[in-house]
C-alpha positions in Angstrom: 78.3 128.4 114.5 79.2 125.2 112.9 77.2 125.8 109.7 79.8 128.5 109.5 82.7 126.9 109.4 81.2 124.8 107.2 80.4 127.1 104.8 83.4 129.0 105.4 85.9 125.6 104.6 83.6 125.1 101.4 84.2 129.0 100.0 88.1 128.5 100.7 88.4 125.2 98.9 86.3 126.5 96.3 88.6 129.3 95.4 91.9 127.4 96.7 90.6 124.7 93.6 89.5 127.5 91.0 92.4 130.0 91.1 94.4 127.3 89.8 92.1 126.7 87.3 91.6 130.1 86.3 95.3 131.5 86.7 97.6 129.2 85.4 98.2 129.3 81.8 98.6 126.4 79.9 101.0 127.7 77.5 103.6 128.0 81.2 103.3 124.2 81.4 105.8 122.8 79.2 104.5 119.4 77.2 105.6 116.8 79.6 103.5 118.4 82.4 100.6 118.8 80.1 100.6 115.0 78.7 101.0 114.2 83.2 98.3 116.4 83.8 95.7 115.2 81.1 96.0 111.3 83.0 94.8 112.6 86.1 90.9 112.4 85.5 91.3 109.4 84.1 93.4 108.5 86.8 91.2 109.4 89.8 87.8 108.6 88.2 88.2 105.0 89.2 90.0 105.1 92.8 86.4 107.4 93.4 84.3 104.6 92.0 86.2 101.5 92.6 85.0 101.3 96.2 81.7 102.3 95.9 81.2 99.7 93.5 83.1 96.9 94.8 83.1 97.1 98.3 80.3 97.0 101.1 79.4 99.1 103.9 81.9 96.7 106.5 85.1 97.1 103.7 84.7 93.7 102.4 84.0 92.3 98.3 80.6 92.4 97.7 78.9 89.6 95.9 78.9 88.7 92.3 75.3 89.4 92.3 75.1 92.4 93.9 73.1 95.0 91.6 75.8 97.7 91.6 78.3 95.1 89.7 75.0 94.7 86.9 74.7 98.4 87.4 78.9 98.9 86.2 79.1 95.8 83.6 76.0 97.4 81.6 77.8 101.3 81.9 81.1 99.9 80.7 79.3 97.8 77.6 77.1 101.0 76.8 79.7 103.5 77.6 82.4 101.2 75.2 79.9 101.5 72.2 78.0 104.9 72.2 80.7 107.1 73.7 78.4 109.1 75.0 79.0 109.9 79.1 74.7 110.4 79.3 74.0 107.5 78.3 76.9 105.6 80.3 75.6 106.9 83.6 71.8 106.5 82.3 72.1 103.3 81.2 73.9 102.2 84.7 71.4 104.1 86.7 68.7 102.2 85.4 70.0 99.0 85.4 70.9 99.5 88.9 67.3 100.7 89.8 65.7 97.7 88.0 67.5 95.4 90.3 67.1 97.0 93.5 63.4 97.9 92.8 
């Protein structure tokens, strides 16, 4: 039973989430909303990773040598020169995993 409500609270987000996606137009949007809109993955990208990286499991700073802050200084410095979004979360994967292994 609670597998199914579950499942059943995924399905509706899902389609809540894509029918806005798929039905509004662009072209209804005038520009202002547009140039608000295109700031918001920008926008919530690092409130999501923020925390992860910079906080432990208690809610307090991690350490400066902590190997998720080598992890995020070597995706920034890769992810500044290739522009390329592979080889930002590659390059901060591995670094990450060199340190903790």
């Amino acid at each position: 039973m609670s597998w199914m409500s579950v499942i059943t609270a995924g399905i509706i987000t899902y389609i809540t989430r894509f029918s806005m996606v798929t039905f509004v137009n662009g072209k209804m949007l005038n520009k202002k909303a547009r140039l608000v809109l295109s700031y918001v993955p920008s926008t919530v990208f690092p409130a999501i990773i923020f925390p992860a990286v910079f906080f432990n499991d208690y809610g307090s700073f991690v350490e400066i040598n902590d190997p998720k802050i080598f992890g995020i200084v070597a995706a920034i410095i890769i992810g500044f020169y290739s522009k390329n979004i592979i080889a930002t979360i590659l390059s901060g994967l591995l670094v990450y995993w060199f340190f903790i292994f």
